[in-house]
C-alpha positions as a Markdown table, in Angstrom:
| # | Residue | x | y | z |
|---|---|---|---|---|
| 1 | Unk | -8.9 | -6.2 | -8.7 |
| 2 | Unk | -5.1 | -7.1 | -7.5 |
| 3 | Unk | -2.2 | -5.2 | -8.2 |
| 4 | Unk | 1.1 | -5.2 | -8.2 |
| 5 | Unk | 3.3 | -2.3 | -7.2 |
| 6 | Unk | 6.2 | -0.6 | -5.5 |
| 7 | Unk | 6.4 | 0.8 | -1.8 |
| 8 | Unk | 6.8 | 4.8 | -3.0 |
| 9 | Unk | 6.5 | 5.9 | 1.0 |
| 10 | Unk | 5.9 | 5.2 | 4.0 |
| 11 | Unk | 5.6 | 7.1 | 7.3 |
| 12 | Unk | 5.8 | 4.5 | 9.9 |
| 13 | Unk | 4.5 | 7.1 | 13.1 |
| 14 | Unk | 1.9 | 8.4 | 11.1 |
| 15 | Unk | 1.5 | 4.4 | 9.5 |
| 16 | Unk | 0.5 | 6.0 | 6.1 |
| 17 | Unk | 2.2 | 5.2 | 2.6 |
| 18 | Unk | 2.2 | 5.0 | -0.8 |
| 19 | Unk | 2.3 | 2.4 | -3.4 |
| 20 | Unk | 3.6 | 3.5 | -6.9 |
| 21 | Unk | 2.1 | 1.2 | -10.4 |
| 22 | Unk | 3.4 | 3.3 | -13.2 |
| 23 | Unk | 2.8 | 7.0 | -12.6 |
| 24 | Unk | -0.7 | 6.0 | -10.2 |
| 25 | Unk | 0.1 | 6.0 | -6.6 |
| 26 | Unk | -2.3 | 4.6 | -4.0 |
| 27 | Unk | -2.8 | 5.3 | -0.2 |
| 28 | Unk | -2.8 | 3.0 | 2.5 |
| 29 | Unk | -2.3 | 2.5 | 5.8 |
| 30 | Unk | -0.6 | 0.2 | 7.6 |
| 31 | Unk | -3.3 | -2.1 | 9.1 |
| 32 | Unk | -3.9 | -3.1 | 5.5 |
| 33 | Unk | -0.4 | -5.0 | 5.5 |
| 34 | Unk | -1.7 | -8.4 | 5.7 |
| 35 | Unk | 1.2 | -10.1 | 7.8 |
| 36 | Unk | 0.2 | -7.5 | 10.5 |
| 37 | Unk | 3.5 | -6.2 | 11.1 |
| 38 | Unk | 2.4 | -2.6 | 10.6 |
| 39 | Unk | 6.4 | -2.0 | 8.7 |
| 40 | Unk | 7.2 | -2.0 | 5.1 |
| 41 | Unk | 9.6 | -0.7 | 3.7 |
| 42 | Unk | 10.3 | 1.4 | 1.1 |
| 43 | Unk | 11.0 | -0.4 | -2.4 |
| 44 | Unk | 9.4 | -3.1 | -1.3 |
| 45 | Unk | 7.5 | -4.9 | -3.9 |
| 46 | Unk | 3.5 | -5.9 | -3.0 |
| 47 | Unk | 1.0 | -7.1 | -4.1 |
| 48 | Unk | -3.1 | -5.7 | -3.0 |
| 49 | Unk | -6.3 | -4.9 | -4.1 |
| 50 | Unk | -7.1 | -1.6 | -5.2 |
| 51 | Unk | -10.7 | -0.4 | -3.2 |
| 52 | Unk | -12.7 | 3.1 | -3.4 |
| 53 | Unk | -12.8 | 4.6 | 0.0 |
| 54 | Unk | -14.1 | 8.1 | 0.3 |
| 55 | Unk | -13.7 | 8.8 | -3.6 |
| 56 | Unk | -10.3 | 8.3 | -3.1 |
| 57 | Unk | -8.8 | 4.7 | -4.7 |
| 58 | Unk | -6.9 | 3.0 | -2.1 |
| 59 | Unk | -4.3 | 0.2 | -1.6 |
| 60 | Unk | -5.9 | -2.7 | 0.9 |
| 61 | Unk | -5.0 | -6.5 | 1.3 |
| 62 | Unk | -1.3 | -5.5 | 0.9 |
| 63 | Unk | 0.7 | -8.5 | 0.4 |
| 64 | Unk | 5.1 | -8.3 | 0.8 |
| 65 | Unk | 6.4 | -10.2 | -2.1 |
């Protein structure tokens, strides 16, 4: 399903982050950031599809806006 959300964090030498909708946060890494740029920055608004990896729900297909 595709979501929007906020960028909550990112650490750009580890490449991990987190997407905030409402109080839900969801991981991701940065080879998910479709532009392949590998950078977002914090605030940014996105959109992405929210995936099940490991039992864990994830952020992937994540689109700048």
């Amino acid at each position: 399903r595709i979501m929007n959300g906020v960028v909550a964090s990112f650490n750009s030498h580890r490449g991990l982050g987190f997407i905030a909708v409402g109080e839900t946060q969801y991981l991701f890494h940065c080879a998910e950031i479709v532009d392949l740029t590998r950078e977002i920055e914090v605030g940014a608004q996105v959109s992405f599809v929210e995936v099940l990896r490991f039992g864990n729900l994830e952020a992937s297909e994540i689109i700048k806006l």
